[in-house]
N, C-alpha and C positions, 0 to 999 in steps of 0.2 A: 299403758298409754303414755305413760310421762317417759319410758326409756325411750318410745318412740319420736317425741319431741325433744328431748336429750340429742337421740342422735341424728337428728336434724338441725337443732339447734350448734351441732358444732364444726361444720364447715364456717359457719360466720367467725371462729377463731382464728381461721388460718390468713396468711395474709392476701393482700387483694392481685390478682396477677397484675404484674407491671403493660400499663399503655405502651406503645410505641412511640411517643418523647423520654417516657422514662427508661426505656428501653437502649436506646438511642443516649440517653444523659450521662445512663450510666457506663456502658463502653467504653464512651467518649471521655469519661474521668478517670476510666480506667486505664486507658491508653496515656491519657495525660502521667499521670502517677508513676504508672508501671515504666516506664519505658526502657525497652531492652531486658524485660520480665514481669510479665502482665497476667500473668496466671495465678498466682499470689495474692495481687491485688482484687483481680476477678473471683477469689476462692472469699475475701474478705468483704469486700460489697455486695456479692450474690449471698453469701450466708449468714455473716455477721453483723451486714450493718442492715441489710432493705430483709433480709429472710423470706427472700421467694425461695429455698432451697434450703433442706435440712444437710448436716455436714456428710452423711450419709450419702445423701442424693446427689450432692455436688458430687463426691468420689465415684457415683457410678456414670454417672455423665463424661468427667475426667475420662475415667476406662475407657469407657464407650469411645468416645473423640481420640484416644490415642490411637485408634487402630482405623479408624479414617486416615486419606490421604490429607496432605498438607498440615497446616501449623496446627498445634491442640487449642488454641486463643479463637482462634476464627471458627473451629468446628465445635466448640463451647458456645460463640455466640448467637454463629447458626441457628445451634442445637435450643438455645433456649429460646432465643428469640420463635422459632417455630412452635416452641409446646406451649409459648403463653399465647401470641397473636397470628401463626402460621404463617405465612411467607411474607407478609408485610413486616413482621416481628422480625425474623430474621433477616431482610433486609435492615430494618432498623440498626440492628444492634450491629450488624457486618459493619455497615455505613460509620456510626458511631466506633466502632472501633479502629478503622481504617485512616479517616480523615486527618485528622493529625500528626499520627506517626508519618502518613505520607509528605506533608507541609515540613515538619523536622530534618526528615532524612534529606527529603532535597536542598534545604540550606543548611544541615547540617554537612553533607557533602561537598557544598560548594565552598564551606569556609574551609574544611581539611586539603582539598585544594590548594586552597590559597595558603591555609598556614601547619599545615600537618608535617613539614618538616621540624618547626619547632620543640626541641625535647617538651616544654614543658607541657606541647599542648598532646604529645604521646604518651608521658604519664596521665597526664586526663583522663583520656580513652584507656588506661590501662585499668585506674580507680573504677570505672563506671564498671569495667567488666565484672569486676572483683564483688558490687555492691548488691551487680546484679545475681552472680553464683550467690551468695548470701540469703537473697529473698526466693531462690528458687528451693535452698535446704531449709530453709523457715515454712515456708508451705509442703514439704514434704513431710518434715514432722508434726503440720496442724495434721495432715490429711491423714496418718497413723493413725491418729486420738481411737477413730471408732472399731481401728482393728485389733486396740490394746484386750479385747477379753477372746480375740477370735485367732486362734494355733494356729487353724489351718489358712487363714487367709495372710498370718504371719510368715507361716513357712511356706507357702508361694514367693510374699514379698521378697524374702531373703535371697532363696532360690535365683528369684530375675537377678539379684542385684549382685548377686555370688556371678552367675554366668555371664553378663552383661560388661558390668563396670572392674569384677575381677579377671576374669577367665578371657574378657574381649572375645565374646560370644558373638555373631550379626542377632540384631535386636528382633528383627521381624521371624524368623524362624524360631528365637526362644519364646517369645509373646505367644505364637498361634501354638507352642507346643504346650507350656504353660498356663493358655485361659479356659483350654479346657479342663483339665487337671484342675485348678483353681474351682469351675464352678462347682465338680462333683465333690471338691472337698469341701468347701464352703455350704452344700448341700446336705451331704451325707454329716459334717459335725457342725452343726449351727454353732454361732455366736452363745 
């Protein structure tokens, strides 16, 4: 009787699913933060800092949104925003994600414009690129962490990154060749 109040008693551990303003707060900082690399940040708020998402869960969600069409930032906020409050969620969090970066770019564009001849203001834009490749290899090797005791979801990773980034492989034919391959191995030798 007590294992059975035990294990009742411990969903009240986990954390509370995010409302639809938090939903909404947090994209919206994210976008703030991130900008021109928001995946990072969004790996850092959804797990680290609010823990609706273990680092696990996050990289399966990642997976999952890479092989949707469009950006992986928008089909991450979709994707959660739907599993905590369902369509209103995911509009939340789109919304939040969206609003911003849209405000930036259009005065951001309209000053380059006006002063994007300037060298110094094309090193600017050259820095930003640079800071942003940075936090997209800083989140690549958070999101490793949980594959450090698993070979075979190792020698997948490699595999893409051997075909992909060395070989200049096209990305969508080695992914669908690869995740299947991935899941049997990842199946057949667990973690």
């Amino acid at each position: 009787m007590e294992a059975l109040r035990a294990s009742q008693a411990a969903p009240e551990t986990l954390p509370q699913s995010p409302g639809l303003g938090s939903l909404f707060a947090g994209f919206f900082r994210i976008s703030i933060l991130g900008f021109g690399g928001v995946l990072p940040w969004a790996r850092r708020m959804v797990v680290e800092q609010r823990g609706w998402l273990t680092p696990a869960e996050f990289n399966d969600l990642v997976a999952l949104c890479q092989f949707l069409p469009g950006p992986n930032i928008i089909n991450v906020a979709v994707a959660l925003g739907a599993r905590f409050r369902g369509w209103p969620g995911s509009l939340a969090a789109l919304v939040g994600l969206l609003a911003a970066p849209m405000v930036i770019v259009i005065g951001l564009g309209g000053l380059y414009e006006q002063y994007g001849h300037i060298p110094v203001v094309a090193r600017a834009f050259g820095g930003l690129s640079a800071a942003a490749s940075g936090l997209v290899v800083a989140m690549a090797v958070k999101m490793a962490g949980p594959l450090a005791r698993n070979w075979a979801g190792i020698a997948v990773a490699v595999t893409a990154f051997v075909a992909v980034a060395l070989l200049r492989l096209p990305l969508l034919p080695t992914m669908l060749l690869l995740a299947p391959v991935g899941v049997v191995l990842c199946r057949r030798f667990p973690a």
